[in-house]
C-alpha positions as CSV (number, residue, x, y, z in Angstrom):
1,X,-6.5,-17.6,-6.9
2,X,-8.7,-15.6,-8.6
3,X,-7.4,-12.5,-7.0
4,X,-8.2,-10.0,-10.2
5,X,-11.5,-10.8,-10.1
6,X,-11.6,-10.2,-6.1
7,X,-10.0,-6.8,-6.1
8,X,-12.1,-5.8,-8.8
9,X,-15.3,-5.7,-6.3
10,X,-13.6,-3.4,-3.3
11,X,-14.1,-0.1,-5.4
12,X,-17.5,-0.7,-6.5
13,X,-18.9,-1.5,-3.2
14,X,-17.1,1.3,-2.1
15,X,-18.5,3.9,-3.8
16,X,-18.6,7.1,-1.9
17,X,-18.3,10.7,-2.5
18,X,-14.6,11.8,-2.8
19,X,-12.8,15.3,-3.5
20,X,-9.2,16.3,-4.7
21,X,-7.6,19.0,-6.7
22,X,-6.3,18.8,-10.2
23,X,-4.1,20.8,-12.1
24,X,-4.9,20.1,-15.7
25,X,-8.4,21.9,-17.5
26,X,-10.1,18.8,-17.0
27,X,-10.6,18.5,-13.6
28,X,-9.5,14.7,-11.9
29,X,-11.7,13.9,-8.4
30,X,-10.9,10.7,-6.2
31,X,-12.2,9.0,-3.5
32,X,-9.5,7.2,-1.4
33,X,-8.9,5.2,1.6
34,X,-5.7,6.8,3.6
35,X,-3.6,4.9,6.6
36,X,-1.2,6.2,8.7
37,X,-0.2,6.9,12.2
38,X,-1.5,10.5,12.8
39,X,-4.3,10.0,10.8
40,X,-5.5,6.8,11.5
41,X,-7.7,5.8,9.0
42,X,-10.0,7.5,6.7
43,X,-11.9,7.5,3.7
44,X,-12.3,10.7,1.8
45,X,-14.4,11.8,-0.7
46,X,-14.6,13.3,-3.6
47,X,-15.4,16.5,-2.8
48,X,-12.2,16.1,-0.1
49,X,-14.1,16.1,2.9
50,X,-13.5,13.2,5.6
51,X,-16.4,11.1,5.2
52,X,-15.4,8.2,7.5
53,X,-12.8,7.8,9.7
54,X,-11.6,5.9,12.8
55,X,-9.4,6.0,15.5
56,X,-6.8,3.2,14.8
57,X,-3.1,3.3,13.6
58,X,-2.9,1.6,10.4
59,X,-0.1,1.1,7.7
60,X,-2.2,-1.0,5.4
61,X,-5.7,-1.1,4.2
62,X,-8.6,-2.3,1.9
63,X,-12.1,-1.3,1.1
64,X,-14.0,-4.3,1.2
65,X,-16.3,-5.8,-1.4
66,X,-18.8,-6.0,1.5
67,X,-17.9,-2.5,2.5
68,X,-16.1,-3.2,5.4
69,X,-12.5,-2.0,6.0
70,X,-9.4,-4.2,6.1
71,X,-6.6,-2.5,8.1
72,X,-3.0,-3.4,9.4
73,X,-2.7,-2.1,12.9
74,X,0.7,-0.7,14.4
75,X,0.8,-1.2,18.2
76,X,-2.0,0.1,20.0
77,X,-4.7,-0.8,22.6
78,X,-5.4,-4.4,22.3
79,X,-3.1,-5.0,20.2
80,X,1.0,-4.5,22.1
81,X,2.1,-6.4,18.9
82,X,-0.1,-4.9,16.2
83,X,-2.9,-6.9,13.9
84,X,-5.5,-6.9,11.6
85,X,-8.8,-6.0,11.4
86,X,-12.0,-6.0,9.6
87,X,-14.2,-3.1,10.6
88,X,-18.0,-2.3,9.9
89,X,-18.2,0.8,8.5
90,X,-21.4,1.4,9.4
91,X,-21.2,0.5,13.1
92,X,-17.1,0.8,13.2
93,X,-17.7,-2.4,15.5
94,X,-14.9,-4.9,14.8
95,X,-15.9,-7.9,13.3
96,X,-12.5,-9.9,12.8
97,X,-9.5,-9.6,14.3
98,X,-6.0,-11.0,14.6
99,X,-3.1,-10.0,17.3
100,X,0.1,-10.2,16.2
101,X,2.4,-12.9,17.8
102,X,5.9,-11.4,17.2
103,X,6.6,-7.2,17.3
104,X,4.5,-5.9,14.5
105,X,2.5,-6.1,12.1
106,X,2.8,-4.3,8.9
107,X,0.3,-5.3,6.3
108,X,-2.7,-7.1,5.3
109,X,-4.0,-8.2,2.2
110,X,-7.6,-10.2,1.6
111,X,-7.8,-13.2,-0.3
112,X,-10.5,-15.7,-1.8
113,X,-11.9,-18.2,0.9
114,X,-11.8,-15.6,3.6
115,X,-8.2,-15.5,4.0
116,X,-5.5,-12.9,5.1
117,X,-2.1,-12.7,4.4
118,X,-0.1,-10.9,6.3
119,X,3.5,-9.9,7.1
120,X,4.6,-10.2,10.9
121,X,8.0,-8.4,11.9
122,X,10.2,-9.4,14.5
123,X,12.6,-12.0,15.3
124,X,11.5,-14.8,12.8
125,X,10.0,-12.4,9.8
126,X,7.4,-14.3,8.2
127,X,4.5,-14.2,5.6
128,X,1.3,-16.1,7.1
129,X,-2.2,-16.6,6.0
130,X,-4.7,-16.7,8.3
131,X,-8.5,-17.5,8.2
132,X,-11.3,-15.5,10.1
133,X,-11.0,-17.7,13.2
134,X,-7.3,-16.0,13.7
135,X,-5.9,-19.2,13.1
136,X,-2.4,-19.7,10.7
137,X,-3.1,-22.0,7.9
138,X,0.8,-21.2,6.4
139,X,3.3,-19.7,7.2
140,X,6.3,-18.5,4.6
141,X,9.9,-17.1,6.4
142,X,11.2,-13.8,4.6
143,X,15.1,-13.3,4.2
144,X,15.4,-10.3,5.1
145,X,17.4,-8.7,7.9
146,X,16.2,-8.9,11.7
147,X,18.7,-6.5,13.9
148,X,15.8,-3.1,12.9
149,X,11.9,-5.2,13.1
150,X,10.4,-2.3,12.3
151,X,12.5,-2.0,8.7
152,X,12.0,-5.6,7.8
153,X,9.3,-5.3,5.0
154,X,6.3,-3.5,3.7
155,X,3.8,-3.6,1.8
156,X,3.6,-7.6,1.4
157,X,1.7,-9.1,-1.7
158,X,0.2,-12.4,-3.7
159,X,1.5,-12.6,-7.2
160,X,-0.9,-13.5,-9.7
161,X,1.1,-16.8,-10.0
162,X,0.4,-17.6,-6.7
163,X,4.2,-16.3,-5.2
164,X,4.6,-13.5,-2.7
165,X,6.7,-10.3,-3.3
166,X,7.8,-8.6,-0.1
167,X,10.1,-5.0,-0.2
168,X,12.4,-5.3,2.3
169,X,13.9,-1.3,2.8
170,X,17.4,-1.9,5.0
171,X,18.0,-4.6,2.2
172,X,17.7,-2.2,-0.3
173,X,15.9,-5.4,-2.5
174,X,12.3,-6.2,-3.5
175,X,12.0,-10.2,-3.2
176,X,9.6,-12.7,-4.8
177,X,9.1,-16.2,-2.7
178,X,7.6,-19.2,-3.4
179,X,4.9,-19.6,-0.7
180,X,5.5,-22.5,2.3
181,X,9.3,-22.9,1.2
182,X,10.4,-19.4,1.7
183,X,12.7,-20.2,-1.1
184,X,13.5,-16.3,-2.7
185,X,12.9,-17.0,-6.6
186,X,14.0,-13.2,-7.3
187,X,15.9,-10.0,-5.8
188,X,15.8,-6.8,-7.5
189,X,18.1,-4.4,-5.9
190,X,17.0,-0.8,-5.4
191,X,20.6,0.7,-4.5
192,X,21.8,1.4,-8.1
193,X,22.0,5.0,-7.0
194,X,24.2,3.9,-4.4
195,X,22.4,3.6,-0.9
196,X,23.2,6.6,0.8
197,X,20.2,7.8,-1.7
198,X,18.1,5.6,0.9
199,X,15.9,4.4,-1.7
200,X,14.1,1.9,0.5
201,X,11.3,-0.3,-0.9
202,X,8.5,0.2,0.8
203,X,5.8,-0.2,-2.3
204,X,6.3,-3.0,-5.0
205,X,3.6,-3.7,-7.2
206,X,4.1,-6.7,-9.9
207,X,2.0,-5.0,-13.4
208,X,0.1,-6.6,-15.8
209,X,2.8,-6.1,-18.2
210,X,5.2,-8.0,-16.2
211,X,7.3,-5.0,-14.9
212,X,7.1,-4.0,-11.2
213,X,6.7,-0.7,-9.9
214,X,8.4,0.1,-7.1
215,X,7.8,3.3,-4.0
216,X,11.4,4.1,-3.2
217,X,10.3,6.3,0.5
218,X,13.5,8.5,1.8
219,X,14.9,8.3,-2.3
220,X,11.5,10.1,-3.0
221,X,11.4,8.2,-6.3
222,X,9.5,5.9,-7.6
223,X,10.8,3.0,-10.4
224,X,9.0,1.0,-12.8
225,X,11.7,-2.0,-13.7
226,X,11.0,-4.7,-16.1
227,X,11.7,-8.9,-15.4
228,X,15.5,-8.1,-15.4
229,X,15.7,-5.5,-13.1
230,X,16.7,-2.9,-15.2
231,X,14.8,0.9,-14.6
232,X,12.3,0.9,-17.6
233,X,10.3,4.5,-16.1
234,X,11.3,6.7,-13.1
235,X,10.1,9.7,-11.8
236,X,11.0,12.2,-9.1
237,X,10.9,15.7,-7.9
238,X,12.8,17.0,-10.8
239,X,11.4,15.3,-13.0
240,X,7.7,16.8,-12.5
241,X,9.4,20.3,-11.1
242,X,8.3,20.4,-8.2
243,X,8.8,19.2,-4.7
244,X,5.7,17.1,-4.1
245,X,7.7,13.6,-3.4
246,X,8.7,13.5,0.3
247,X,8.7,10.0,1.6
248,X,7.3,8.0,-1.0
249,X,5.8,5.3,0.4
250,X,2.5,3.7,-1.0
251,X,1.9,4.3,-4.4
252,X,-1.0,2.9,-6.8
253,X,-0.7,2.3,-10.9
254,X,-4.2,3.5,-12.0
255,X,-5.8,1.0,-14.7
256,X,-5.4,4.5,-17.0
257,X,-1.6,3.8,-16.8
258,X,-1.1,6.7,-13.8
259,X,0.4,6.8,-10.6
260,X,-0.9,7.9,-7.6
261,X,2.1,8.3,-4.7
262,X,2.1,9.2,-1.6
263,X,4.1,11.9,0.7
264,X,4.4,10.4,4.2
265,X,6.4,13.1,5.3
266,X,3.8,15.9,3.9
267,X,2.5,17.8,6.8
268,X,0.1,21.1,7.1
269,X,-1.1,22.1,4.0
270,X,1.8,20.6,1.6
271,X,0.3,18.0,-1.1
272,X,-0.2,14.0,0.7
273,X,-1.3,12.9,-2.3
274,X,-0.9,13.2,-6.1
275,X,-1.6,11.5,-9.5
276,X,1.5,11.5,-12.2
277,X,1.0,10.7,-15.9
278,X,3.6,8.3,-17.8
279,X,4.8,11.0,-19.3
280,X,5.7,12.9,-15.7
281,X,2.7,15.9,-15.5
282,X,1.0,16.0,-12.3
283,X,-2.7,15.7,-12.9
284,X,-4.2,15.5,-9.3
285,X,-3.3,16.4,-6.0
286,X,-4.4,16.4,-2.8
287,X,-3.7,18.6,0.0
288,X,-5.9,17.5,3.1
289,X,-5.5,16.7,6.4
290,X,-2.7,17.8,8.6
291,X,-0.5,14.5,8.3
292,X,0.4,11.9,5.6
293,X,-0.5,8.8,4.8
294,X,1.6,5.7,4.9
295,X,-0.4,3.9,2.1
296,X,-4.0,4.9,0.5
297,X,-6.5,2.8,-1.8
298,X,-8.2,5.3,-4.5
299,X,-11.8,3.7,-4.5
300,X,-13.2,6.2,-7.4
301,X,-12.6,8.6,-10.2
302,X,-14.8,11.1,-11.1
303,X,-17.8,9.4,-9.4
304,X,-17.2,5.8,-11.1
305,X,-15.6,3.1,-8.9
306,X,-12.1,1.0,-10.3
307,X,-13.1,-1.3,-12.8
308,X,-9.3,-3.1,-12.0
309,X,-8.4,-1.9,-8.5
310,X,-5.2,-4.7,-7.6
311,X,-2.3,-2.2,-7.9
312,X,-1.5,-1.0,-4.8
């Protein structure tokens, strides 16, 4: 699948005004798609204001190469068991959509040919792929554990080789599977600081160098680790001195070699959102809204879309 060359058109045809704050003397803007439950979802611009938004509980979402948005529904009207949508973001009509047959639905992710994959929670967790028609053209079991649905997995994703690597937080283990089979090709534990720490995965994100970077929620960390396992970069509060990690859920490597990570647990005027260098300095931040976001999509920096926009 030619999946580089498919996320590299979402931020161009999504090139809308953003604002953010920065920290350093030359100032950083974004533009960013944001999910979550109080907000819903938005995209906001540049200049920070809200310059689309609608009403619909999301955990996961995409900026289209057509424009449209891509979202991962949590329960709501229509949809008792959560599931996917594809909105017009002109009209905000719905243009596809898929109900979820178990208990919920936690992410989406679009492929070539007019597919979806997408994680379903519940009593059989599974990986499927789905076409526009709603139907399942494959479906994949996860080995993860089923006694808390709603802590199954995350932020499910298509390798570049074709595999699928799922976070699955109560398991403390990021896992790659080989598609159909279900068969788990790799774990890489997240407990090494001992899982009262509750560093859940909840982000994992395979890098072009072959590492994986990892959004570690509750442990308000995140890890880079390499094909071994072993913590290559980390960063956390006291690391950038300050408190600005509080839930760490979706995070997003940057093609610059930043971070952006987000505080779920942000509310009021504390910071949702905010861009860390390799070498720990907080460069960006954002402080909208009243509510954070589960997971986010930057779209553009200082008024130029994402040439490479996969990593998230």
């Amino acid at each position: 699948m030619k999946l580089t060359r498919l996320f590299s058109l979402f931020a161009s045809a999504a090139l809308v005004a953003v604002t953010t704050t920065s920290v350093n003397a030359e100032k950083t803007t974004h533009s960013f798609l944001g999910v979550g439950r109080a907000n819903k979802a938005v995209i906001v611009g540049e200049d920070g204001k809200v310059n689309w938004r609608v009403d619909l509980p999301a955990s996961d979402g995409w900026v289209l190469s057509n424009g449209n948005v891509l979202l991962a529904l949590y329960k709501t009207k229509g949809f008792p068991n959560g599931g996917v949508v594809e909105i017009d973001r002109k009209t905000k009509k719905i243009l596809f959509q898929y109900k979820g047959g178990q208990r919920e639905v936690s992410t989406a992710m679009p492929l070539d040919g007019d597919r979806f994959l997408v994680a379903e929670l519940g009593p059989q967790p599974r990986a499927i792929i789905i076409n526009r028609k709603g139907e399942i053209l494959e479906t994949t079991p996860l080995a993860c554990q089923k006694k808390n649905v709603h802590m199954q997995t995350r932020m499910l994703r298509v390798l570049p080789n074709g595999n699928y690597i799922a976070p699955h937080l109560l398991d403390f283990a990021v896992k790659e599977y080989e598609p159909k089979t279900g068969k788990v090709l790799k774990t890489f534990p997240t407990d090494d600081r001992g899982r009262g720490m509750r560093d859940w995965p909840f982000t994992a994100i395979r890098l072009k160098n072959g590492n994986t970077l990892i959004g570690c929620t509750n442990g308000n960390r995140v890890i880079e680790i390499n094909g071994t396992g072993k913590i290559v970069w980390s960063v956390t509060n006291e690391d950038i001195g300050e408190n600005l990690f509080a839930d760490a859920c979706g995070v997003q490597r940057l093609p610059n070699g930043n971070t952006v990570v987000t505080s779920y647990h942000a509310k009021g005027d504390k910071v949702k959102l905010f861009e860390v260098t390799q070498d720990k300095k907080v460069v960006w931040k954002y402080s909208g809204m009243k509510a954070g976001f589960h997971h986010f999509q930057i779209l553009t920096t200082n008024g130029k879309a994402l040439a490479d926009n996969t990593w998230k």
